[in-house]
C-alpha positions as CSV (number, residue, x, y, z in Angstrom):
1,X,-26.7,-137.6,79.6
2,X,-23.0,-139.0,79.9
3,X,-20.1,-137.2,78.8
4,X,-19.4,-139.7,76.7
5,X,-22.3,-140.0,74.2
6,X,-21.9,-135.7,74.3
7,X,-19.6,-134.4,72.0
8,X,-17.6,-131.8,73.8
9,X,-18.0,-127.9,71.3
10,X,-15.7,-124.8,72.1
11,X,-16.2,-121.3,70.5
12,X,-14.6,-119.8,67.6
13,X,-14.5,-116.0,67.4
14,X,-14.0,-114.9,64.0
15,X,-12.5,-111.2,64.3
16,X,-12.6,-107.9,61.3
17,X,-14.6,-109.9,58.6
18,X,-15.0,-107.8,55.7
19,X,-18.7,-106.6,55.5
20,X,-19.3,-107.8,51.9
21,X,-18.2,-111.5,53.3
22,X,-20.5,-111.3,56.2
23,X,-23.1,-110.6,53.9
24,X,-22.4,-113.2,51.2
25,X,-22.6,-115.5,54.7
26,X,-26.0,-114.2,55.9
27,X,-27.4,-114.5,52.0
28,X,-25.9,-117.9,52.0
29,X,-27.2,-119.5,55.5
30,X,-30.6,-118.2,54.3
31,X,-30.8,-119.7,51.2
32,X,-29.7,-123.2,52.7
33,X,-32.2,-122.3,55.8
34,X,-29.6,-122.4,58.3
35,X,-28.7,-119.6,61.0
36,X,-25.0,-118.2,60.0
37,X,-23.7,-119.9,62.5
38,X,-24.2,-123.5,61.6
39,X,-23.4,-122.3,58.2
40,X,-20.6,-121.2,59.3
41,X,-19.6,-124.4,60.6
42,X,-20.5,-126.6,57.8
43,X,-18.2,-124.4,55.4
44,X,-15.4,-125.2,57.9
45,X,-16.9,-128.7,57.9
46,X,-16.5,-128.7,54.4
47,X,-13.5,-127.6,54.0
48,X,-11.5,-129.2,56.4
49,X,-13.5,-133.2,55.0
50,X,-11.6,-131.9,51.5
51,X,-15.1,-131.2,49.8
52,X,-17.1,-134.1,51.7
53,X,-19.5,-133.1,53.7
54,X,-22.1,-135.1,55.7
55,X,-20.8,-138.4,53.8
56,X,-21.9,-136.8,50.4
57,X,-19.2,-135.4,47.7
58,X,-19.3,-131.5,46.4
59,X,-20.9,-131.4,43.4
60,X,-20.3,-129.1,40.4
61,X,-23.3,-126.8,41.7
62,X,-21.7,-126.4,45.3
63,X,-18.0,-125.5,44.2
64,X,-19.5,-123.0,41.6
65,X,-22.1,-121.6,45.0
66,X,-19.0,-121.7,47.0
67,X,-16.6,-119.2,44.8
68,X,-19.7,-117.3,43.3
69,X,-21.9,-117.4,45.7
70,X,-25.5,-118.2,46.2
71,X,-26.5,-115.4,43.8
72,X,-23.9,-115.9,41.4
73,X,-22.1,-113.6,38.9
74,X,-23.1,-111.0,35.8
75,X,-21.7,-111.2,33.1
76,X,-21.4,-107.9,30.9
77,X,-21.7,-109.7,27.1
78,X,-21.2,-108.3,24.0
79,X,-24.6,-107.1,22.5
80,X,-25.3,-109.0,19.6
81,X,-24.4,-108.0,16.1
82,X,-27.3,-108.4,13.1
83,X,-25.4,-107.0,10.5
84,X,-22.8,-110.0,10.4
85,X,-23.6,-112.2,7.0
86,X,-22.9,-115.9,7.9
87,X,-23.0,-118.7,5.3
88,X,-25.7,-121.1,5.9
89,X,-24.7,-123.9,7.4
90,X,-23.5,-127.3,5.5
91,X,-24.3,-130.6,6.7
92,X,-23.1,-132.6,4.2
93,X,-19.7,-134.4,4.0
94,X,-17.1,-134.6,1.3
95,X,-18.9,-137.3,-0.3
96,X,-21.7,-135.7,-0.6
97,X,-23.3,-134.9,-4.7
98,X,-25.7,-132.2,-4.3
Protein backbone atom coordinates (compact mmCIF):
# COMPACT_ATOMS: atom_id res chain seq x y z
CA UNK A 1 0.00 0.00 0.00
CA UNK A 2 1.23 3.61 -0.93
CA UNK A 3 1.86 6.23 1.44
CA UNK A 4 -0.47 8.08 -0.06
CA UNK A 5 -3.80 6.26 0.18
CA UNK A 6 -2.26 5.55 4.23
CA UNK A 7 -3.17 8.11 6.48
CA UNK A 8 -0.04 8.80 8.50
CA UNK A 9 -1.21 8.24 12.94
CA UNK A 10 1.25 9.39 15.75
CA UNK A 11 0.71 8.61 19.56
CA UNK A 12 -0.85 10.71 22.17
CA UNK A 13 0.15 9.96 25.73
CA UNK A 14 -2.37 11.15 28.07
CA UNK A 15 -0.46 11.59 31.54
CA UNK A 16 -2.14 11.72 35.68
CA UNK A 17 -5.87 11.18 34.58
CA UNK A 18 -7.98 11.19 37.47
CA UNK A 19 -9.19 7.53 38.31
CA UNK A 20 -12.87 8.42 38.36
CA UNK A 21 -12.40 9.82 34.52
CA UNK A 22 -10.56 6.81 33.48
CA UNK A 23 -13.31 4.96 34.64
CA UNK A 24 -16.29 6.99 33.27
CA UNK A 25 -13.91 6.28 29.84
CA UNK A 26 -13.76 2.52 30.29
CA UNK A 27 -17.77 2.43 31.16
CA UNK A 28 -18.27 4.62 28.20
CA UNK A 29 -16.10 2.71 25.30
CA UNK A 30 -18.03 -0.31 26.58
CA UNK A 31 -21.27 0.80 26.26
CA UNK A 32 -20.56 2.12 22.56
CA UNK A 33 -18.50 -1.33 22.03
CA UNK A 34 -15.36 0.34 21.34
CA UNK A 35 -11.85 -0.28 23.07
CA UNK A 36 -10.89 3.06 25.19
CA UNK A 37 -8.74 3.87 22.82
CA UNK A 38 -10.81 4.55 19.74
CA UNK A 39 -13.15 6.02 22.16
CA UNK A 40 -10.82 8.07 23.17
CA UNK A 41 -10.27 9.28 19.86
CA UNK A 42 -13.68 9.84 18.72
CA UNK A 43 -14.27 12.25 21.82
CA UNK A 44 -11.30 14.16 20.55
CA UNK A 45 -12.90 13.63 17.12
CA UNK A 46 -15.85 15.11 18.39
CA UNK A 47 -14.74 17.70 19.89
CA UNK A 48 -12.37 19.19 17.77
CA UNK A 49 -15.51 18.76 14.34
CA UNK A 50 -17.51 21.28 17.01
CA UNK A 51 -20.13 18.38 17.87
CA UNK A 52 -19.98 16.60 14.26
CA UNK A 53 -18.80 13.51 14.24
CA UNK A 54 -18.62 11.01 11.38
CA UNK A 55 -20.79 13.60 9.12
CA UNK A 56 -23.72 13.21 11.67
CA UNK A 57 -24.64 16.24 14.30
CA UNK A 58 -24.68 15.61 18.36
CA UNK A 59 -27.93 15.07 19.37
CA UNK A 60 -29.66 15.96 22.59
CA UNK A 61 -28.96 12.32 23.88
CA UNK A 62 -25.12 12.56 23.17
CA UNK A 63 -24.46 16.14 24.83
CA UNK A 64 -26.52 14.97 27.90
CA UNK A 65 -24.12 11.20 27.71
CA UNK A 66 -21.14 13.45 27.26
CA UNK A 67 -21.49 15.76 30.65
CA UNK A 68 -23.46 12.98 32.57
CA UNK A 69 -22.16 10.14 31.42
CA UNK A 70 -23.25 6.89 30.07
CA UNK A 71 -24.98 6.07 33.39
CA UNK A 72 -26.22 9.34 34.03
CA UNK A 73 -27.10 11.25 37.27
CA UNK A 74 -29.47 10.61 40.73
CA UNK A 75 -31.39 12.78 41.66
CA UNK A 76 -32.26 12.98 45.47
CA UNK A 77 -36.21 14.30 45.19
CA UNK A 78 -38.34 15.45 47.68
CA UNK A 79 -40.60 12.49 48.84
CA UNK A 80 -43.96 13.20 48.09
CA UNK A 81 -46.40 14.78 50.32
CA UNK A 82 -50.22 13.23 50.68
CA UNK A 83 -51.47 15.39 53.14
CA UNK A 84 -51.45 18.57 50.76
CA UNK A 85 -55.37 19.37 49.84
CA UNK A 86 -55.38 20.57 46.15
CA UNK A 87 -58.57 21.99 44.49
CA UNK A 88 -59.73 19.90 41.70
CA UNK A 89 -58.88 20.99 38.70
CA UNK A 90 -61.08 23.49 36.31
CA UNK A 91 -61.30 23.07 32.72
CA UNK A 92 -63.68 25.45 31.98
CA UNK A 93 -63.11 29.10 30.77
CA UNK A 94 -64.58 32.31 31.78
CA UNK A 95 -67.41 31.77 29.67
CA UNK A 96 -68.27 28.99 30.93
CA UNK A 97 -72.21 28.53 32.92
CA UNK A 98 -71.95 25.63 35.08
Amino acid sequence: MSSATTPKTTNLLIRNVDAALHERLKARARANRRSMGEEAREMLRSAIAGGVSNGKRETLLDIADRIFGPDGVDLDLPPRRADLERPPVDFGGPDDDR
